[in-house]
N, C-alpha and C positions, 0 to 999 in steps of 0.2 A: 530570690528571697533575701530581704535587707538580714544583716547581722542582728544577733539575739543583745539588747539594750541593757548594758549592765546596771545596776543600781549602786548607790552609794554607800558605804556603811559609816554609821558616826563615830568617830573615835576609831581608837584600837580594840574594836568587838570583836570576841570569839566567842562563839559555842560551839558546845556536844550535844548531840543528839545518841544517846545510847538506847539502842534498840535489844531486851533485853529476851531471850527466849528459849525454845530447843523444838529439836524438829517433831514433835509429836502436838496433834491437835491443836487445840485454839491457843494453847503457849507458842505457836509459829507466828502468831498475828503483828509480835514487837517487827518480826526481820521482814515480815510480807509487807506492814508499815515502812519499816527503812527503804525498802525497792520503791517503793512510791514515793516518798522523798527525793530518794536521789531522784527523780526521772519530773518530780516537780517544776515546774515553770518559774514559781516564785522564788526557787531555791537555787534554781542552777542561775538566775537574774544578778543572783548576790558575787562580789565580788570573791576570785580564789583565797581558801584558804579561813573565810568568816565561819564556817560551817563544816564542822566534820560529823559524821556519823558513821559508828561502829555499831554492828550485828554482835552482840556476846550472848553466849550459848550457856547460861545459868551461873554469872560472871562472880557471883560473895563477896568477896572482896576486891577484887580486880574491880568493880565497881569504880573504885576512887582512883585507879591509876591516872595520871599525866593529866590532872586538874588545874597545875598548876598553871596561871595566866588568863582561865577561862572567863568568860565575864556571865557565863550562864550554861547548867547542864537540866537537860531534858530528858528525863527517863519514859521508854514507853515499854508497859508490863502487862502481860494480862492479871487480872487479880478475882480472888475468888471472897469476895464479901458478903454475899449473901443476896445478891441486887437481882435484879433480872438479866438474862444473859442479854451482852450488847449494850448494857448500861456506861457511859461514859464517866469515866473519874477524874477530875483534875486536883491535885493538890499541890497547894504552893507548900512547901517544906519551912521554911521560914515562918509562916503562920498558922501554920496545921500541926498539931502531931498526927505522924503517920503510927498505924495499928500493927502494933508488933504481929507479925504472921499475915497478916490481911493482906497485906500486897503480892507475895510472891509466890510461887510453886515450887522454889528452888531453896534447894539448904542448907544455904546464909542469904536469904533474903533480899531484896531490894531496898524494907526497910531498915531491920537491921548495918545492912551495908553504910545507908547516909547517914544513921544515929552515931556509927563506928565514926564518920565521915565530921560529923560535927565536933562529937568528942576531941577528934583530931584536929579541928581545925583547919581539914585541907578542904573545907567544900566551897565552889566558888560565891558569888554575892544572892546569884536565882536558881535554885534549885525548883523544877516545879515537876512531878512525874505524872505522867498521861495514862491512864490505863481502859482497858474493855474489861467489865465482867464477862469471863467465860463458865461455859457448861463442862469439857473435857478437855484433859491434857493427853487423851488416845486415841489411834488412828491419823488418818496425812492429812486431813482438810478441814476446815473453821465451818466453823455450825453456821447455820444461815444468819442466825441473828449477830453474830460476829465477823462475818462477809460483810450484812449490811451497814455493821455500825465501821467498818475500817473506813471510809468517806469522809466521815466525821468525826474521828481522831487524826487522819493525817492535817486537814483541815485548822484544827483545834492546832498544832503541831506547828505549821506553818505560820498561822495568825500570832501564836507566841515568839517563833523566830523573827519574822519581821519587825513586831511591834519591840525587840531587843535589838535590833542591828539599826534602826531607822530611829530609835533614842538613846541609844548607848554614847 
């Protein structure tokens, strides 16, 4: 079997992928999304070191830890908006405001966290956070319609990282 083909990345590109969650029901879906990541084709292609992702277990503020140098942070949350469960959310932070409460099940938030994050001034240039509407934050296992939709956020996840490491 020939060696796996690295890719190139433009510039001095870093991102985060923060996978944001806790072990109970469809809030497991950020870290079930991270395992799929790491084990991505597209992702392990990328050069050491372009790409980190951390699993944080309903992180508030620890959110904006060790930003500094990044060129782009990817949050992925379940969020309870009102949608149909499995509904995909993408929001670029930069050009959206995000809904105070809307996004997270934890309390200090996801948005809160990046509003704190801007006030601060420590958030990097693309903040963009990826989420599934879910049904429940109880019992071990994601609801079918948040099974089916993980596919098409890690997907969503990975098209983002690349289309930043390959124009960066």
């Amino acid at each position: 079997m020939p060696p796996a083909r690295r890719l190139r990345a433009s510039g001095n590109v870093r991102v985060r992928i923060a996978a944001v969650g806790s072990p109970f029901g469809d809030d497991r879906l950020g870290w079930i999304a991270a395992g799929r990541l790491r084990r991505s084709a597209a992702l392990v292609a990328l050069p050491a070191g372009v790409v980190s992702i951390a699993e944080l277990d309903r992180p508030g503020a620890d959110l904006l830890r060790d930003l500094e140098g990044l060129s782009a942070l990817y949050v992925i949350d379940a969020m309870r908006t009102g949608g149909p469960p499995g509904t995909l959310h993408t929001l670029h932070a930069e050009a959206a405001t995000v809904p105070q409460g809307a996004l997270s099940s934890h309390g200090l938030g996801v948005a809160a966290a990046l509003a704190l994050g801007e006030a601060m001034a420590c958030l990097p240039p693309r903040v963009i956070v990826f989420g599934l509407e879910i049904t429940s934050t109880s019992g071990t296992g994601l609801a079918p319609e948040v099974e089916a939709a993980l596919p098409g956020l890690v997907a969503a996840v990975e098209h983002a990282v690349l289309g930043e490491v390959c124009s960066g």
